[in-house]
N, C-alpha and C positions, 0 to 999 in steps of 0.2 A: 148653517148651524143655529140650533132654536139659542135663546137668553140662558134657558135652564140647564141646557150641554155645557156652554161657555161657563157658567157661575157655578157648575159644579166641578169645571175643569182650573178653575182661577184656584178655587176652595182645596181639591188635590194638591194643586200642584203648591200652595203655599205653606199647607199644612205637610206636606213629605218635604218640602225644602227646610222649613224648621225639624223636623224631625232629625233629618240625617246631618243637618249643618250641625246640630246640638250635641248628637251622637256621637260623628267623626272631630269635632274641636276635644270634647275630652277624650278621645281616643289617642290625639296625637298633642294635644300639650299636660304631659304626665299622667294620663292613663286614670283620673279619677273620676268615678261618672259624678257629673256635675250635677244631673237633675232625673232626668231617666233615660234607660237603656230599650230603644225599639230594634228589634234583630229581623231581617229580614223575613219572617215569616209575617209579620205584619203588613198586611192591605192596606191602599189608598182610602179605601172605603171605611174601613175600622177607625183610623185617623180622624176623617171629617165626621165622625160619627159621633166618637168621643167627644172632640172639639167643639162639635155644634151642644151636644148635650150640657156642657161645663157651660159653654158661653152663655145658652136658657136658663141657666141658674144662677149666673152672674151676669144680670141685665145691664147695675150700672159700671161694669167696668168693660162692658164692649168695647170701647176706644182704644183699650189696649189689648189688642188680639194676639200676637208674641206673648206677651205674659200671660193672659188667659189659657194659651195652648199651652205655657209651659208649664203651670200648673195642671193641667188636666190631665197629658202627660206622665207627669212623673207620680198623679193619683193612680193610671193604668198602668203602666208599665216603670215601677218604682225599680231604682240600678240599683238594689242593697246586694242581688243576685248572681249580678253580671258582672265579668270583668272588661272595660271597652277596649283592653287595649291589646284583647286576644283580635280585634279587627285589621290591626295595623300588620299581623303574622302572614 
């Protein structure tokens, strides 16, 4: 596996585990979307996409990549819309 498969599989996979860990905690401790609502039609790919694009706009707070992504996040996919806890049904 070349470096660029690997670091783009790291980047997936950390940015869909923030996604949905964020998703399903307000889903199941009282049902209010806490920051934003991502619904499974969303890609791995749309994720790092956003993510990356936010983090090049905010160079000096790379250090904090959770908070970066949760901001960028709830800029694309804002929960004013969604109810999370039609997930838990």
């Amino acid at each position: 596996m070349s470096q660029d498969v690997a670091n783009n599989l790291k980047c997936s996979a950390y940015a869909r585990g923030l996604a949905d860990g964020m998703t399903w905690t307000s889903a199941e401790f009282g049902g209010n979307c806490s920051s934003f609502f991502i619904d499974s039609a969303v890609t791995n790919r749309q994720l790092v996409e956003v993510g990356i694009a936010y983090m090049r706009s905010h160079v000096a707070n790379q250090h904090d990549a959770a908070a970066l992504l949760t901001d960028a996040f709830s800029k694309a996919w804002s929960c004013r819309d969604h109810n999370p806890t039609q997930l838990l049904n």
